[in-house]
C-alpha positions in Angstrom: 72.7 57.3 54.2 72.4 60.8 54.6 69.8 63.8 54.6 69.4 67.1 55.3 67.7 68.4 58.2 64.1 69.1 57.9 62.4 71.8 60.2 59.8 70.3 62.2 58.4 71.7 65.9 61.1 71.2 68.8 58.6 69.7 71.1 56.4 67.3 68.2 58.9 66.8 65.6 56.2 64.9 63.3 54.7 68.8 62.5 56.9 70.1 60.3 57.4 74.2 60.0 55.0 76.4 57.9 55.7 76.2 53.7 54.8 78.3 51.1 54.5 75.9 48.0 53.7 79.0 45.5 57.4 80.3 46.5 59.4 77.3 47.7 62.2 77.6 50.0 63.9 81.4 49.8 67.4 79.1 49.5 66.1 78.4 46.0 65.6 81.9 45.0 69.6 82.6 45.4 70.8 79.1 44.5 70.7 79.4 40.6 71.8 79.8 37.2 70.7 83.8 36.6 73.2 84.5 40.0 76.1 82.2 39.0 75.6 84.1 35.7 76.3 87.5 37.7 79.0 86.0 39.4 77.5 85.2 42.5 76.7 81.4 44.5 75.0 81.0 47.9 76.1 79.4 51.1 74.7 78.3 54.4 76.4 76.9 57.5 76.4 77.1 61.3 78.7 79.3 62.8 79.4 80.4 66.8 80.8 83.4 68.5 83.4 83.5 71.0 82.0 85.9 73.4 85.0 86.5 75.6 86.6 87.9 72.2 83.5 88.7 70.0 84.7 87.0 67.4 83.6 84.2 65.3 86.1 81.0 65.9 87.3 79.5 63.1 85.5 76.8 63.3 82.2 76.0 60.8 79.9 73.2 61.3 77.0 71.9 58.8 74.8 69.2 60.1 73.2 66.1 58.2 71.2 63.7 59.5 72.0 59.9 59.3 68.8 58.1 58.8 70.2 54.8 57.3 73.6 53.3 58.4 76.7 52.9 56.3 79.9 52.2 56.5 82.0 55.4 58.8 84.7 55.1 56.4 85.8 58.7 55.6 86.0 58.0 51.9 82.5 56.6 52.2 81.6 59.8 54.0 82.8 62.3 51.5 81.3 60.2 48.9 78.1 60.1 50.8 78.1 64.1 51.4 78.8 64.8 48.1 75.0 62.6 47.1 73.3 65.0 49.4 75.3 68.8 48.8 75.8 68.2 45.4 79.6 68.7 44.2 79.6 72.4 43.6 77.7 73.6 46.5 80.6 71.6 48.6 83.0 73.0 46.5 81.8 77.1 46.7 81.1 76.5 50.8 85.2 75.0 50.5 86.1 77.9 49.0 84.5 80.6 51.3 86.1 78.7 54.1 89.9 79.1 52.6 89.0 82.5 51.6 88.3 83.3 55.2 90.5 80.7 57.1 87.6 78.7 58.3 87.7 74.6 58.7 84.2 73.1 57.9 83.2 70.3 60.0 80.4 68.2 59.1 78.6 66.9 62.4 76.5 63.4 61.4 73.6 62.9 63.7 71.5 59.9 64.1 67.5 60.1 63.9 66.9 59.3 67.3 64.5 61.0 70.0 66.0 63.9 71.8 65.6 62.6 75.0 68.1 59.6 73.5 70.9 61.9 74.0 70.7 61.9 77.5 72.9 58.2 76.9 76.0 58.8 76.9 76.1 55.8 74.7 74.5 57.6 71.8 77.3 59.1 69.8 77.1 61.6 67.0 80.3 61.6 64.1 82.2 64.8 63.5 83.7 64.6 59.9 86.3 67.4 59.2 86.3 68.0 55.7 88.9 70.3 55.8 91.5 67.8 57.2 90.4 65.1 55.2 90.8 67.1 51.7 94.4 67.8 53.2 95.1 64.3 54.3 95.6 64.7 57.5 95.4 61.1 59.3 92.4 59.6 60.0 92.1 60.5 63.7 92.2 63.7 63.3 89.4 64.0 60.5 86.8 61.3 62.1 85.4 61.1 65.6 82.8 60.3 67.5 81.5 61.9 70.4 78.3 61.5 73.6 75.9 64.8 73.4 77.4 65.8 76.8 80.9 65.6 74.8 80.0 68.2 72.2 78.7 70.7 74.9 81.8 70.4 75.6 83.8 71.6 72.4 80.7 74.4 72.7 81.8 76.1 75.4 85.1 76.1 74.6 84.7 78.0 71.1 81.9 80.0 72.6 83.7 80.5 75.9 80.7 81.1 77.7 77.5 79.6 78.2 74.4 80.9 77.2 71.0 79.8 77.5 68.0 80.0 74.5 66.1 82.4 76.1 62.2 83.0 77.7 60.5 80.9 74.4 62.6 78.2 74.2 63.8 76.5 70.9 60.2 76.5 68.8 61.8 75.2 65.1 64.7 72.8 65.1 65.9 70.5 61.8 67.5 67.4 64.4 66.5 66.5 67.6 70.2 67.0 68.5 69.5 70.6 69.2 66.4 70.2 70.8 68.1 68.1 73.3 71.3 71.3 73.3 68.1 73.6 73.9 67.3 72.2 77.0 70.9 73.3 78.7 73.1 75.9 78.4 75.5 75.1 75.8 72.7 75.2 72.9 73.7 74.7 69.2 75.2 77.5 67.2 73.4 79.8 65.1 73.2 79.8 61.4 73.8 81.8 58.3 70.5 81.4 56.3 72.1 82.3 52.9 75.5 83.7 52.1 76.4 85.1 48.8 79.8 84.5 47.6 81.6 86.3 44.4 83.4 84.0 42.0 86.6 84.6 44.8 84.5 83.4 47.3 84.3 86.3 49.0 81.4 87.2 51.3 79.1 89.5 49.1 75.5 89.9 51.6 74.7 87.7 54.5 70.7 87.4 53.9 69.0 86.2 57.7 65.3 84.7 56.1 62.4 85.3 58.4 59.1 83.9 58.1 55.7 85.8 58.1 53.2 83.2 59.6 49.6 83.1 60.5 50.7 84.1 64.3 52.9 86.8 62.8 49.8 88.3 60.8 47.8 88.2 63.6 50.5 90.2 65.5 51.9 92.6 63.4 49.5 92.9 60.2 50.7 92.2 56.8 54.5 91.1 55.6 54.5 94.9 54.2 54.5 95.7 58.5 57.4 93.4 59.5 61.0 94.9 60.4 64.0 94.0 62.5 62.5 96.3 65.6 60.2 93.3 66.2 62.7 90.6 66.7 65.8 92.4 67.5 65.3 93.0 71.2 63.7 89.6 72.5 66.6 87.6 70.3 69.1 89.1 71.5 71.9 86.7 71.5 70.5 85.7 67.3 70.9 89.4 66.5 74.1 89.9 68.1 75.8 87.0 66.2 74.8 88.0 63.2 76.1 91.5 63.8 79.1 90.1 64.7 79.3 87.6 61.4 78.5 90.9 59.4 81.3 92.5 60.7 83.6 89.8 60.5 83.1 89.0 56.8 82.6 92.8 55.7 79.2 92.6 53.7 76.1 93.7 54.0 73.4 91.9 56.2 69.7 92.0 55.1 66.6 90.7 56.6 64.5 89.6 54.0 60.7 88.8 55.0 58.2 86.3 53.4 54.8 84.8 54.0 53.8 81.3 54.8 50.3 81.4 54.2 49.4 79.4 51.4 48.1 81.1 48.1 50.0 84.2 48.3 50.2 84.7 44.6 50.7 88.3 43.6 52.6 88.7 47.7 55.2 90.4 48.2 58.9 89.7 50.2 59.9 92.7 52.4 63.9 93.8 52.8 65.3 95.6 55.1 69.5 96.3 55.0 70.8 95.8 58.6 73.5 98.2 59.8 74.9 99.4 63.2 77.0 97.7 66.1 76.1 94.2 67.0 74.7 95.6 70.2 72.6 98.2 68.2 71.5 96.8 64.6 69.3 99.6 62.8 67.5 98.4 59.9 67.7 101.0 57.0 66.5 101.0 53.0 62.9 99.1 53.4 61.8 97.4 50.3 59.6 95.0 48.7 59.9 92.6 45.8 57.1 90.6 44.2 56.7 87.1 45.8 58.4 85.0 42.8 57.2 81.5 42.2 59.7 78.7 42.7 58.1 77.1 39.1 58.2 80.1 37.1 61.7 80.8 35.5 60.2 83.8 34.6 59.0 84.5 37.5 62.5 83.9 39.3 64.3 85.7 37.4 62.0 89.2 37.8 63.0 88.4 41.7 66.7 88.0 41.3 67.1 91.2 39.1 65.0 93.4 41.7 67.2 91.8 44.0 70.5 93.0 42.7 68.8 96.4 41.8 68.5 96.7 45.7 71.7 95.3 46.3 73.7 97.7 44.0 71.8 100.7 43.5 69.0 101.3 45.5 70.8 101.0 48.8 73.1 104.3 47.5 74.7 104.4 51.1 76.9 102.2 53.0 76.2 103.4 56.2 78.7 100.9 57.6 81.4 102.6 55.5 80.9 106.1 55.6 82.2 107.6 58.2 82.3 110.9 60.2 84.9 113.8 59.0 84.1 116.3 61.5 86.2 116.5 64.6 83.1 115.2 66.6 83.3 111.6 66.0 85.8 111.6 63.4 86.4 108.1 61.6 83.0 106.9 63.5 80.8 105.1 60.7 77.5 106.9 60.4 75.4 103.7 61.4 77.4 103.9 65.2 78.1 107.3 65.7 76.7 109.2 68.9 73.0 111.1 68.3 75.0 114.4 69.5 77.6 113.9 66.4 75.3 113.0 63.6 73.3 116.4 64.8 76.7 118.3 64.7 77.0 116.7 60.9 73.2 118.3 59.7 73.5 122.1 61.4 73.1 124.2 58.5 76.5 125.4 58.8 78.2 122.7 58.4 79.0 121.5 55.0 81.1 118.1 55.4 80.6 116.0 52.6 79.0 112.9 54.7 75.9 115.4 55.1 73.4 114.0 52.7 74.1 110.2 54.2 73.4 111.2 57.7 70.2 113.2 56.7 69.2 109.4 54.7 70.1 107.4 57.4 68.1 109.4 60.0 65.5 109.2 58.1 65.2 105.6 58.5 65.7 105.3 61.7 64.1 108.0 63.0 61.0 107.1 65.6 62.6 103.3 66.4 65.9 104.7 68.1 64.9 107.4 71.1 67.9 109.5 71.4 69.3 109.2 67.5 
């Protein structure tokens, strides 16, 4: 049988991550019937980034854990994948992957210590559900592979190796990427929630951050959190998503929510995410009432604040607009040069991008010397 992954701490996997049972999993608040009802589904998968190319390979994985064995027939599997994702959530992730050339590969790990990996006699499945709904032969949709295998196939999409960084992998949902974590070819990040129009096409890519006790402690209140505290010391997290941005042509958003329990009447904080991978900016801060996973009514004040935000109160796309003055001309206003976006606000010019470089400096002005 299979399951999803369940966050739990790297290092003691039997303490599982910080939950907010007032507000339920964010997933939960953009997985429902008032979105589909405006056209719009959610999505979540693991993605990598070729970073000889910057570019994201074509190549998306989803991981579930195997915690009671069955037959590895690949009609068993489907059927099997289909008990835990549900028919239509496979189906809208299918779709976003024709819509942008990806093949989705379902990678089937068994619940087994992370130090079990070490044995190269411990094999995890790859399932490639985009060859097997094309009927490609059976070799080519199932096979298994030794941990030390798959560090293989991850350097060669991401082309180099990179390691986690100074704090180490804290949160993991299978003990396969703690093991990764340990070496340089570490598991690839993921898109928390992806909303897809009824085309499938990539509408906001929303990266969920939690507000903890430790991040209270830290920073203050949720109302206190922003990018500018995560940005530089996850570097390689930030930069993938910048990339993932860019590649699908949407909007990225942080979105910001407390753990602590009893947070009734809290609040979820959004910032829009714009700029160069190498130099995300985070613009339009907002807050939304903490909705409560129980309450229809409750969910539904959320999602309609939420698209307010989406569609009107972010009025510019500072990825879009760009420069018309022969000082960074065709530069979008999020990436242009300090020197250029003070040529664009002199008082005698007049160029019609004007008023979105005055906004957008506004936002970011005291968390970007030299902008």
């Amino acid at each position: 049988m299979l399951r999803k992954g369940i966050l739990a701490r790297a290092e003691d996997p039997m303490k599982i991550a910080a939950y907010n049972a007032y507000c339920g999993d964010p997933m939960k608040w953009f997985d429902n019937e008032y979105f589909r009802n405006n056209g719009l589904s959610s999505v979540t998968f693991d993605f990598f980034v070729d970073w000889e190319k910057r570019k994201i390979p074509k190549r998306l994985w989803t991981k579930r854990i195997i915690y009671r064995p069955f037959s590895m027939e690949c009609d068993e599997i489907y059927r099997k994948i289909i008990a835990v994702d549900g028919r239509d959530g496979l189906e809208t992730l299918l779709g976003f992957c024709r819509q942008n050339q990806f093949e989705l590969e379902y990678l089937l790990c068994p619940d087994i210590p992370a130090g079990a990996w070490a044995d190269p006699e411990n094999h995890l499945f790859l399932f490639n559900m985009t060859k097997y709904l094309e009927r490609c032969p059976g070799k080519e949709v199932l096979y298994e592979v030794s941990a030390n295998q798959l560090k293989g196939i991850i350097r060669g999409l991401r082309r180099e190796s990179h390691a986690i960084g100074r704090k180490g992998l804290q949160y993991a949902s299978s003990s396969l990427e703690v093991y990764l974590s340990r070496d340089d070819y570490i598991y690839p990040g993921d898109a928390d929630i992806v909303l897809v129009d009824e085309n499938a096409r990539a509408k906001a890519v929303i990266e969920v951050k939690k507000h903890t006790i430790f991040s209270e402690k830290k920073y203050g209140p949720v109302e206190g959190e922003t990018l500018y505290h995560y940005r530089d010391t996850d570097k390689l997290k930030f930069q993938s998503l910048g990339i993932l941005k860019e590649t699908l042509g949407c909007p990225l958003y942080m979105l910001y929510y407390s753990t602590v329990p009893n947070r009734e009447g809290g609040i979820v904080k959004m910032e829009r995410i714009v700029g160069s991978p190498d130099r995300l900016l985070a613009v339009y801060p907002y807050t939304l009432k903490l909705p409560e996973v129980n309450n229809s009514h409750s969910l539904k004040a959320f999602q309609e604040n939420f698209l307010d935000y989406h569609n009107g109160i972010c009025r510019y796309d500072f990825d879009r607009i760009c420069l018309t003055s022969s000082y960074g001309a065709g530069t979008a206003v999020s990436k242009a040069a300090g020197g250029n976006l003070n040529y664009i606000l002199d008082a005698r010019n007049h160029a019609p991008e004007k008023d979105a470089v005055r906004a957008f400096r506004e936002f970011v002005a005291g968390h970007v010397p030299g902008l």
